[in-house]
C-alpha positions in Angstrom: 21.3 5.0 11.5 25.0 6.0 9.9 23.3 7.1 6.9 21.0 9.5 8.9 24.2 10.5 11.3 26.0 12.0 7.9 22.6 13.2 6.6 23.0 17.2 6.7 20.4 19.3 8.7 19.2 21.4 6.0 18.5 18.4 3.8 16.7 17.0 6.8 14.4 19.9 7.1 13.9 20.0 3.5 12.7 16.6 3.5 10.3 17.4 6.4 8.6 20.5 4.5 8.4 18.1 1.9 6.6 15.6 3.7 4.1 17.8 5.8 3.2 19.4 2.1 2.7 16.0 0.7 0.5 14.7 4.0 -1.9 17.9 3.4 -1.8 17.1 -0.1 -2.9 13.5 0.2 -5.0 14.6 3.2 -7.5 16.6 0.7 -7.4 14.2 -1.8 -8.7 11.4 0.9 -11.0 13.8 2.5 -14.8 12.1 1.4 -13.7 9.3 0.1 -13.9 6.1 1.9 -10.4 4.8 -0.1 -7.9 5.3 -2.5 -7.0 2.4 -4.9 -3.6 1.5 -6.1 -1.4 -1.3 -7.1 0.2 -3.2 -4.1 2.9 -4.1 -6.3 3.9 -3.5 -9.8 4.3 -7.4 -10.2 2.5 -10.8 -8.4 4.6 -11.9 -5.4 7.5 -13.2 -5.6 8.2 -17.2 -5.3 9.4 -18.8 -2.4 10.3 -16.9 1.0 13.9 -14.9 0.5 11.7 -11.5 -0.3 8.3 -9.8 0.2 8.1 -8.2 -3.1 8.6 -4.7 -4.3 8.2 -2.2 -1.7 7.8 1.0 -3.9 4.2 1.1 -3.9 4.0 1.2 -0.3 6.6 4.0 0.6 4.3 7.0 0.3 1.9 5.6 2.4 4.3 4.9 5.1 6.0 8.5 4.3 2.9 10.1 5.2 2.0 7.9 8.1 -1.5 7.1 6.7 -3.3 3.4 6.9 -3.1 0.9 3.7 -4.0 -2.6 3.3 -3.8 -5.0 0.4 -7.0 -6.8 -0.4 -5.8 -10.1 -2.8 -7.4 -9.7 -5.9 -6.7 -13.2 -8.2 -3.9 -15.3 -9.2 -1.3 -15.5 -11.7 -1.3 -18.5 -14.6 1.0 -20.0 -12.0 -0.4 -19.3 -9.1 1.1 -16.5 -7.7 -1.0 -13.9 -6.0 -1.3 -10.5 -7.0 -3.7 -7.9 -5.1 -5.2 -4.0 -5.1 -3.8 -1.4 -2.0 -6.4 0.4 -0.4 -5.5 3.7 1.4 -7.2 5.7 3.7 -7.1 8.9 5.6 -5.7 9.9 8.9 -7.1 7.9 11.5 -9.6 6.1 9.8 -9.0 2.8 9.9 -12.3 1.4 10.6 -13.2 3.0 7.2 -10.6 1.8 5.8 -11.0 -1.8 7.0 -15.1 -1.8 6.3 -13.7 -0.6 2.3 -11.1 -3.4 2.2 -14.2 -6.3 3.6 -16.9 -4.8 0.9 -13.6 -4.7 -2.0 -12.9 -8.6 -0.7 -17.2 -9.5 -1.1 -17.2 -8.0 -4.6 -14.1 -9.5 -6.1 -14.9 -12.6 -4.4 -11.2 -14.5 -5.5 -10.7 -17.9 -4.6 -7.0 -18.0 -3.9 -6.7 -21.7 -4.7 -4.0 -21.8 -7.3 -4.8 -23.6 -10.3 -4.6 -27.7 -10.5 -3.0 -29.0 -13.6 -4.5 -32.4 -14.0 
């Protein structure tokens, strides 16, 4: 909120064409298509609790205010899972959600880690 208090108008605006150009963009590239893959992450997730993982690959999506939802997709040698990002357009989640189900059938990954005997 101080950040954004200091943060000049004309770099404000800026950033709003910005955005609105990028939305239409993305918005014609997602028009037909039931989804759009992409990494979730450019690494597996991170051990323990302290952190979620790298954010990056999420921020454009959340930028232009469109669904995404990560479908796990195996496991690391040690266990960890790593997964695919699924984006979809504007208001169509249920798309987007019958996608991510048909993605989760095909890959079919059993996300019990490895048992060293």
């Amino acid at each position: 909120v101080e950040l954004g208090q200091v943060t000049p108008a004309v770099s404000y605006i800026q950033a709003q064409r910005l955005r609105r150009r990028f939305v239409r963009k993305l918005g014609e590239t997602l028009h037909g298509v039931d989804a759009l893959i992409a990494p979730t992450t450019p690494t597996t997730a991170p051990r323990g609790l302290s952190a979620t993982g790298d954010r990056r690959f999420q921020i454009p999506w959340t930028f232009a205010g469109v669904p995404a939802i990560n479908v796990p997709s195996g496991l690391d040698r040690s266990g960890l899972p790593f997964g695919i990002q699924l984006v979809g357009a504007l208001l169509a989640e249920e798309r987007l959600l019958a996608a991510a189900y048909w993605c989760e059938k095909v890959l079919g990954v059993d996300l019990n880690p490895p048992v060293d005997e």
